[in-house]
N, C-alpha and C positions, 0 to 999 in steps of 0.2 A: 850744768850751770857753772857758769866763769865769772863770776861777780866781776872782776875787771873789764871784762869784755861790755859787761853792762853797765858801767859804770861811764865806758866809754863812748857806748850806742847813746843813751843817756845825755849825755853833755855835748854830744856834739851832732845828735838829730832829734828833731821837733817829732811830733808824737804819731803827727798825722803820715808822715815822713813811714817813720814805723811802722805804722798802722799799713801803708798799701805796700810794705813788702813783705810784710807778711802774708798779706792776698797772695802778692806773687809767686813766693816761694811754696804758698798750700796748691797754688794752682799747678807748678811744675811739678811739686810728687805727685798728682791727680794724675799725672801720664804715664801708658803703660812702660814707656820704657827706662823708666826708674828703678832702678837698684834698689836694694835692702838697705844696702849701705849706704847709699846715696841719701837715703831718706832716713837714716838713720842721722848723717849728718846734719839734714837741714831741720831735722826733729830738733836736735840740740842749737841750729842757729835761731829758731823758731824761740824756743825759750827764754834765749838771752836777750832778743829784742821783745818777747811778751812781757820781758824783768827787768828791761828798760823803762817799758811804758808804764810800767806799776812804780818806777820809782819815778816818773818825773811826774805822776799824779802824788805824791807823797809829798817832795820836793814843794807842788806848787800851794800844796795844803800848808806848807809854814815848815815841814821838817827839815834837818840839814840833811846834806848827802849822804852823807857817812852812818847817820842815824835810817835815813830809806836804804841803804845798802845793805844795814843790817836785817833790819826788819823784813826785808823782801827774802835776804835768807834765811832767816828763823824759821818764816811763812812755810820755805818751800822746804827745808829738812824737816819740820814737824808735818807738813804732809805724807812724806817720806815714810814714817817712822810709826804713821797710823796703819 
């Protein structure tokens, strides 16, 4: 997770935007001839746009950015940590 990266998916694509590349990219690991690593990368791109789309529902609920930036990382290290 790269909070800037998300910050950046965030501010400058719409949700929906997000939303089908993430299809896209579940559907490219679905093939067999995908790598470990390969999918190991898009696991971690897959993240950063699922931590996009949780902050601009945050954002649109009234929070500022920097307060959904946080929170979406609190979220995801106290997952972590259980």
């Amino acid at each position: 997770m790269k909070l800037p990266v998300i910050k950046h998916f965030q501010k400058n694509n719409d949700a929906q935007k997000l939303e089908h590349t993430i299809e896209v990219l579940e559907s490219f690991c679905e093939h067999r001839s995908v790598t470990d690593e390969e999918m190991d990368i898009i696991g971690e791109i897959i993240t950063n746009i699922a931590g996009a789309i949780e902050m601009d529902k945050m954002v649109k609920e009234g929070m500022s950015e920097k307060d959904a930036g946080n929170t979406f990382a609190k979220r995801v290290l106290g997952s972590i940590d259980k």
